[in-house]
N, C-alpha and C positions, 0 to 999 in steps of 0.2 A: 817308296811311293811319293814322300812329299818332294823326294830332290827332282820327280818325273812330273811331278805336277806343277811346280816353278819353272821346271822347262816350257812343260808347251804353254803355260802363262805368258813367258817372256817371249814367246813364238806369234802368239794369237794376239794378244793383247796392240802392240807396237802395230800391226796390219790393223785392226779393224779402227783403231784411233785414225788409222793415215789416210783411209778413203773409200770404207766402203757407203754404198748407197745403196738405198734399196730397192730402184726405180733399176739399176743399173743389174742387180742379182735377180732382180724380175724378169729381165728383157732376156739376160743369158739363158738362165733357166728356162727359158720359153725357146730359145735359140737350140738348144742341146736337147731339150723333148722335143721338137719336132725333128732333129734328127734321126734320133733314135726310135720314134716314132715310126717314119718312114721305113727306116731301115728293117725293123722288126715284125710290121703289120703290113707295110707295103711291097719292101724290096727294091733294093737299089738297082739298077740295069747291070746286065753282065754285058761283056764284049770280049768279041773276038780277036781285037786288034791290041795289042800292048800299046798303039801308041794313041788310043782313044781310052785303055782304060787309064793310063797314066795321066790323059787329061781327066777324066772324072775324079781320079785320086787328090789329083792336085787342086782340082775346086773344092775338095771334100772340107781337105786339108786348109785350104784357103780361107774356105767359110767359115772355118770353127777358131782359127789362131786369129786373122789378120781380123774378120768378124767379131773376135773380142775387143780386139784394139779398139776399132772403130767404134763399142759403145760405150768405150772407156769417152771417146772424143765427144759421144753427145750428150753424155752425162756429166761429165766433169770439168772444171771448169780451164784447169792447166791442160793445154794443148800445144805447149812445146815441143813435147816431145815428135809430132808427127809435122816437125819443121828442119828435122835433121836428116841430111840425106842418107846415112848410112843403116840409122834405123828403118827406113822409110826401102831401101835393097836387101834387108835381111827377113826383113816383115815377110815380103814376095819369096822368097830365094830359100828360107827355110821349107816350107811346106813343098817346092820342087823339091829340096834332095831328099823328105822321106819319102817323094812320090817315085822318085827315082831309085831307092833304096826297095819299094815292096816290090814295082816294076822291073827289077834288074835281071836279065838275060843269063845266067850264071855262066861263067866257065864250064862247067862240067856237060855244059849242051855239049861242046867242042869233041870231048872226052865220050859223053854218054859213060859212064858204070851201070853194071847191072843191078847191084843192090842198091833196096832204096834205103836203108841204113846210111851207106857213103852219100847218097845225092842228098837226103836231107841234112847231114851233117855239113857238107861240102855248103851247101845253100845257106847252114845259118853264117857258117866263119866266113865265106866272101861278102855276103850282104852287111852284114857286123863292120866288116873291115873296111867293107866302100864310103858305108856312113862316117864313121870315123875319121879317116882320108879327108870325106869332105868338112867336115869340123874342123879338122885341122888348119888345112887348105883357108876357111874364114879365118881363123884364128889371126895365122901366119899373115894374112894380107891387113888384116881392119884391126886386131887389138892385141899382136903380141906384146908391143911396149907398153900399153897401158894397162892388161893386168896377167895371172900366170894362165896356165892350161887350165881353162874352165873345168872346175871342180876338184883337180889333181892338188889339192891342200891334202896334208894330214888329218884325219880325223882324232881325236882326242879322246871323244866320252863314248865307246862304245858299250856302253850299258846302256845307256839310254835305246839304242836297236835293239840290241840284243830283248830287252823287255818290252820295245813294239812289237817282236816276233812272237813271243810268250803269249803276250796278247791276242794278237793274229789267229795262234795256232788252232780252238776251238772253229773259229770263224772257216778257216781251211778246211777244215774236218765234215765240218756241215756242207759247206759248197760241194766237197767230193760224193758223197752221200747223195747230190742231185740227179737226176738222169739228165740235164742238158749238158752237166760237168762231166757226164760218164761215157758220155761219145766224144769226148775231146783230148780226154785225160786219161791216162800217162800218153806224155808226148811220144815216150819210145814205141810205145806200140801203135798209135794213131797215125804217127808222121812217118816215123824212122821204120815200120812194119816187122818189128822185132815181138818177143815173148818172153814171157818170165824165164822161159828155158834157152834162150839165147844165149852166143859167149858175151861171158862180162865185158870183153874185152869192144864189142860193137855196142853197146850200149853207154858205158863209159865214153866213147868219143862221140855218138850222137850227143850225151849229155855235155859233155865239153863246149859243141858247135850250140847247143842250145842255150847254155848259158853264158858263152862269149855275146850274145845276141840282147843279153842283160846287160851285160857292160854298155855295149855302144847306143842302147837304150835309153840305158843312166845318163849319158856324156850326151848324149843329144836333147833330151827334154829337159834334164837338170841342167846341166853341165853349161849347153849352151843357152837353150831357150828360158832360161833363169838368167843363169849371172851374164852372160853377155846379152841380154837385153835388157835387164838390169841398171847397165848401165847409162841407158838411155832410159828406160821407164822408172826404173827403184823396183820399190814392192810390189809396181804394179805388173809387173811381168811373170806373178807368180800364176794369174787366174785365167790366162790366155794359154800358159803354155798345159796347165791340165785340160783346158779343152780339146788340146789338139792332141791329146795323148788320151783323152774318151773316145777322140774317133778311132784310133787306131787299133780299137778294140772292138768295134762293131760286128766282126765276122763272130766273136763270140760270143757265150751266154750271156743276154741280156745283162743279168746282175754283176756279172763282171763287168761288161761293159760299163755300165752305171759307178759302179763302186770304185772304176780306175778314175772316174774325176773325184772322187775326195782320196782319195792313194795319190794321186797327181798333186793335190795341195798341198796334203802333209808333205810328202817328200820334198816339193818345192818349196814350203817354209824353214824345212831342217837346212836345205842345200843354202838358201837362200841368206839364212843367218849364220850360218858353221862356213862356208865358201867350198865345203869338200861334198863329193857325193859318195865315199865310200860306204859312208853309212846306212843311206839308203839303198846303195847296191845291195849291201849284205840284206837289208830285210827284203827287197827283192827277189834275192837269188835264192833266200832261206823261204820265202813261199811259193818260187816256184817248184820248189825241192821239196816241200812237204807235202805240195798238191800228186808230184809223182808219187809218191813215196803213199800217200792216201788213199789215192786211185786204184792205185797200182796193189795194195792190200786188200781193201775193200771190194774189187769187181775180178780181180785177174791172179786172188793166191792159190787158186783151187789148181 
């Protein structure tokens, strides 16, 4: 316990010495409740057109990441950073490709399959992959020489996850027990339209496309929207990029929603300091697996 409490000392402490304000955690906080707000009690517009809703995604997206930036610039005093061009192209450019990533047309339209076991499985591994691709794709053009594959470091101390899961796990338990959690959860039977009495065998590769969908998750919010903007902001690219990974959760229950911007911090402090995201994968991957697994006993063992 004390070797886990000089970690997140060493984690928190170094951040809030570097710059937080509190005019600044005002303004966001007010930025992200009236999102959520909206979203919850008002309702965002629906459309018919992929390529009007990819524009609302993209402004969604827009407002919450590049909108952090921006009240970084009127609160603080160092505005270097939005004097360099290539920050100033990823700032814009990120929130396209996850708008382009929820927006994507899959392959499998071409194909059509009849179960939707395969089409949801098929939908998480291309979208996963596309994202990816496009990571990569920055990577390759703006910062392979100056540092490795965002977040593809070794991790070291996997105890330290391992005991944020330990932690986690009551918290899982309770959210499953919710009725907003319980029309959502187990993804295999909500998405994939499977049953406890399905073959293992469809369920396992839905669960595979589902948790490949972690990965490029990890590698996109951590991976890059940390340590390669990092590079141009520091520390301070850790509170922009959980914003924009609270929106991304807005289709779900509120409380997740809510709770993915401090899950978005932590993990972005671990990534942040450690340079690897495996770690955080694994506590990711290991709550999404227990929320199945919760769900999925509590509502659907009868």
């Amino acid at each position: 316990m004390q070797s886990l409490l000089a970690a997140c000392k060493s984690l928190i402490i170094p951040y809030h010495s570097s710059f937080i304000a509190k005019r600044y955690l005002a303004s966001l906080a007010f930025l992200l409740a009236g999102i959520i707000y909206i979203n919850y009690y008002i309702g965002f517009p629906s459309f018919n057109s992929v390529y009007y809703k990819f524009g609302f995604d993209y402004s969604l997206y827009t407002l919450s990441f590049a909108g952090a930036y921006f009240l970084q610039y009127l609160f603080y005093a160092d505005k270097t950073v939005f004097t360099k061009k290539w920050f100033l192209i990823l700032l814009f450019a990120a929130p396209a490709m996850f708008a382009f990533r929820v927006n994507l047309n899959p392959i499998y339209s071409l194909w059509m399959p009849k179960e939707q076991y395969l089409i949801a499985s098929i939908k998480y591994f291309e979208r996963a992959a596309w994202l990816i691709l496009l990571v990569l794709l920055v990577w390759c053009c703006n910062q392979k020489k100056d540092m490795p594959l965002y977040g593809c470091k070794k991790t070291n101390n996997m105890r330290l996850y391992i005991v944020m899961l330990v932690l986690m796990t009551p918290v899982v338990l309770m959210a499953a027990m919710q009725h907003s959690f319980s029309i959502m959860y187990p993804k295999f039977i909500f998405e994939a339209g499977l049953h406890t009495q399905s073959s293992i065998y469809k369920t396992i590769l839905f669960e595979l496309g589902y948790s490949f969908d972690f990965v490029s998750i990890e590698f996109f919010f951590r991976g890059f929207l940390v340590l390669a903007f990092a590079k141009y902001a520091g520390i301070r690219a850790i509170i922009p990029a959980a914003c924009f990974y609270c929106c991304i959760h807005l289709g779900k229950p509120m409380p997740e929603a809510i709770s993915s911007f401090f899950g978005g911090l932590v993990l972005g402090f671990i990534t942040y300091h450690t340079k690897s995201i495996w770690g955080g994968l694994l506590v990711h991957l290991g709550i999404a697996w227990t929320m199945e697994l919760f769900a999925c006993l509590i509502h659907h063992s009868s």
